[in-house]
N, C-alpha and C positions, 0 to 999 in steps of 0.2 A: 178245214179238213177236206180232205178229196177221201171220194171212196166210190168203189167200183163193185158195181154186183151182176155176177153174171147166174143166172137161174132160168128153169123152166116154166112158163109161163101155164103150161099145157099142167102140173104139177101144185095142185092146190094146196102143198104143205109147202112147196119151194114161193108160192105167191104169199104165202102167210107171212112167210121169214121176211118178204119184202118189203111187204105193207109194213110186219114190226121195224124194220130197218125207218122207215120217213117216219114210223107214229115214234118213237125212240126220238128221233132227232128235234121235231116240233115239240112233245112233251117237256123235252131237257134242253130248249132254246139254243140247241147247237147250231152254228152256220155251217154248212156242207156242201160241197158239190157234187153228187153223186151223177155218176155212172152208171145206164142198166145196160145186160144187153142178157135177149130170149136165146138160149141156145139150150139144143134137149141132153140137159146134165140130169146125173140120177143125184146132186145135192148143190144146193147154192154154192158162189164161192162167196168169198167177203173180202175187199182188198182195203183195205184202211191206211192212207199214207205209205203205199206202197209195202204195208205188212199181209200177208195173205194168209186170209182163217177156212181152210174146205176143209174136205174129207180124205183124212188120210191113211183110210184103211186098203190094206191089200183084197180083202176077200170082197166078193158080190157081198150088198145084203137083201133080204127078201124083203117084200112089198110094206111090210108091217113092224119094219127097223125103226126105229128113230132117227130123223133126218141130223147129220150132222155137218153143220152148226147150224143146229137149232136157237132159238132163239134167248136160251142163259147164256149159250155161248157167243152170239151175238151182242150180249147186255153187254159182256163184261168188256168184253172188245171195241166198242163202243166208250164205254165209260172210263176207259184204260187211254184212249188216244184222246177224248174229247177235249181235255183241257190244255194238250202239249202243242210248244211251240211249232 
């Protein structure tokens, strides 16, 4: 599995998603390649086998939105590529 995450490092809910991203992978003995790269986004992205999981809203959201993809949304996406060829 290759996967690419591009998030705010400065952004202690986008480091969360991160750290969930490698504790997901070691938990569930997946092999990965992962990708980071720090760049100042207002949500992670998540690119999984060249599928890509951000944020697809039009509007700003304010400081106390729910980051998306959060980290169910990361589960699932994760556990959705994990076993495909």
């Amino acid at each position: 599995m290759e996967i690419g995450l591009i998030y705010s490092k400065s952004d202690p809910r986008q480091t969360h998603a991160r750290n969930f991203v490698f504790r997901y992978l070691s938990e569930h003995g997946v092999l990965a390649k992962v990708v980071e790269e720090d760049q100042p986004v207002k949500s992670p992205t998540l690119i999984i086998n060249g599928y890509t999981l951000m944020d697809m809203r039009q509007q700003q959201r304010d400081a106390d939105a729910q980051m998306f993809p959060g980290v169910d949304e990361m589960a699932r996406a994760l556990e959705e590529h994990a076993w495909c060829p």
